[in-house]
C-alpha positions in Angstrom: 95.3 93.5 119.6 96.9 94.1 123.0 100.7 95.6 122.8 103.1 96.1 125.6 104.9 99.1 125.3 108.4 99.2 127.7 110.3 102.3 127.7 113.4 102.5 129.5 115.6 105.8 129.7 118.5 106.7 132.1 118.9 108.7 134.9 120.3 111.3 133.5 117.8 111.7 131.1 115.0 111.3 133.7 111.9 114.3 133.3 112.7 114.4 137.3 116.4 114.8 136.6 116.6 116.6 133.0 114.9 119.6 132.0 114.7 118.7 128.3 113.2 115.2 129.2 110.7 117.0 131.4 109.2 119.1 129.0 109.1 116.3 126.3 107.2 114.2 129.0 104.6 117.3 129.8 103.8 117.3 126.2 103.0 113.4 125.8 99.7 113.1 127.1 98.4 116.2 124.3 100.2 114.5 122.0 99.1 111.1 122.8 95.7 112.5 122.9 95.9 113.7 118.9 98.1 111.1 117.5 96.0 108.1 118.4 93.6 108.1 115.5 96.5 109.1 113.1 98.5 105.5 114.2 95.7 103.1 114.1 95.8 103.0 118.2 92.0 102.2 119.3 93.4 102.9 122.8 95.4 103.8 125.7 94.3 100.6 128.3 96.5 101.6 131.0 99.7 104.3 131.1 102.1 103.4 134.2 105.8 104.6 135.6 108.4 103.1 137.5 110.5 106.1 138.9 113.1 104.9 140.3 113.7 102.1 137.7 113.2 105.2 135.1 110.8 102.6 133.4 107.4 103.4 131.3 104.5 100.8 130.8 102.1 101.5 128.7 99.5 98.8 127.2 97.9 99.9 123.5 95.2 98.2 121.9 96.2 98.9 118.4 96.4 97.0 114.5 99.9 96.5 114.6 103.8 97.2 116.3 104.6 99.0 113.5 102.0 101.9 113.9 103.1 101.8 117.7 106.4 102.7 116.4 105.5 105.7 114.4 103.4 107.2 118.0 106.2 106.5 120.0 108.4 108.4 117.3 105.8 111.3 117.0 104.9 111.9 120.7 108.5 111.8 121.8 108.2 109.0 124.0 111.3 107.5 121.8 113.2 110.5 122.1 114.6 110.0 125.7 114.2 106.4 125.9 114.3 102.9 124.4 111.6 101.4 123.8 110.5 97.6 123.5 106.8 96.5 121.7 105.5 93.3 122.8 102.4 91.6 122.2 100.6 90.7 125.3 97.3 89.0 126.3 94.6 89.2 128.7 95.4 86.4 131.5 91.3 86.0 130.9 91.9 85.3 127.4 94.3 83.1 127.7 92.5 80.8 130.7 89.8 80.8 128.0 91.8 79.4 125.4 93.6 76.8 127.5 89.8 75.4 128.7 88.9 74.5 125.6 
């Protein structure tokens, strides 16, 4: 199942702005790299950034939000910023579904 992950974090606590933030971000992608497995995320479809909206999109394909929550909490991507899980689909998919 495809989840939408949107995290959203100030400017003040920006990695670009906030040396704290900065190192927590430099550590995410080890992090993401080991925790994976250990939350039931088959995987990482596509990681992107905003800068100047200080916005984070990520889209998981994983069992469920809750185990999203738990990696979010463990690689620190929750630390610095709020973050909103949605369910999403692939436009493909859905064209599919509406044909029938």
């Amino acid at each position: 199942m495809l989840f939408g992950v949107f995290a959203i974090h100030s400017p003040e606590s920006c990695p670009m702005n906030n040396s704290r933030s900065k190192k927590i971000f430099l550590d995410i992608q080890n992090k993401m790299k080991s925790s994976t497995r250990k939350h039931n995320i088959l995987k990482v479809v596509a990681f992107y950034m905003s800068v100047l909206e200080h916005e984070w999109i990520i889209i998981l394909d994983a069992k469920n939000a809750h185990d999203i929550e738990k990696f979010c909490m463990d690689v620190g991507i929750s630390s610095t910023s709020t973050v909103k899980i949605v369910p999403v689909s692939n436009y493909s998919d859905v064209i599919k579904k509406l044909a029938q």
